[in-house]
N, C-alpha and C positions, 0 to 999 in steps of 0.2 A: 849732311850733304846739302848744299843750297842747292834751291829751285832752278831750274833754265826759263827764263821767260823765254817769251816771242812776242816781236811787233804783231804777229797778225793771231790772232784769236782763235784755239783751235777749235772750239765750238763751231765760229761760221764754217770751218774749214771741215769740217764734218757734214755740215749743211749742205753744203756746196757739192762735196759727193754724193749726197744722198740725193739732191736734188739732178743727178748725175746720171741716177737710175741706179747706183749701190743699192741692194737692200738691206748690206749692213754694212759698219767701218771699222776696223782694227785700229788699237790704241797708237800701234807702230805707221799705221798706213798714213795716220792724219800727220804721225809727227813728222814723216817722210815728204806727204803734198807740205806740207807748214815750211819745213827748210828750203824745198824749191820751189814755194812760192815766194819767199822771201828774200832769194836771191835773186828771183829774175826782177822782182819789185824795188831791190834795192841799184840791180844796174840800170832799170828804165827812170831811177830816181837818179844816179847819179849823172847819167847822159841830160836829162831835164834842167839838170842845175846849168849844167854846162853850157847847152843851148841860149838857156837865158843869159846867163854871162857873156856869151859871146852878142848878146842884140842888148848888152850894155845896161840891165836891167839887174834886178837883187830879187826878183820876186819872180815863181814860176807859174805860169800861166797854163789853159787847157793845151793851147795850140803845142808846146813844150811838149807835154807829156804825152800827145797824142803824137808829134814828130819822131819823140823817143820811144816809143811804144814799136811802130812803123818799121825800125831802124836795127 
């Protein structure tokens, strides 16, 4: 059976709870943050692109991501 990648690395994503105040993290718990942090990363990505497209541009800038973030 292949592997499932993830764009976002579930190590940090284990960090990031622990740093959370979890004293521990379940193998299911990270993969659960990993999938909904990756979709909310991928519509604040998609919205960024758009933004920039629309001020006529091909490259996304901070202000982008932080509009799309906002939004």
């Amino acid at each position: 059976m292949p592997r499932k990648t993830s764009i976002i690395p579930k190590a940090s994503v284990a960090r990031m709870l622990v740093k959370a105040g979890a004293k521990r993290v379940a193998q299911d718990g990270v993969d659960a943050f990993t999938e909904v942090l990756t979709e909310i990363a991928l519509k604040i990505s998609k919205k960024a692109a758009e933004i920039s497209r629309h001020a006529g541009r091909k490259t996304v800038h901070e202000g982008d991501i932080r509009l799309a973030a906002k939004n």
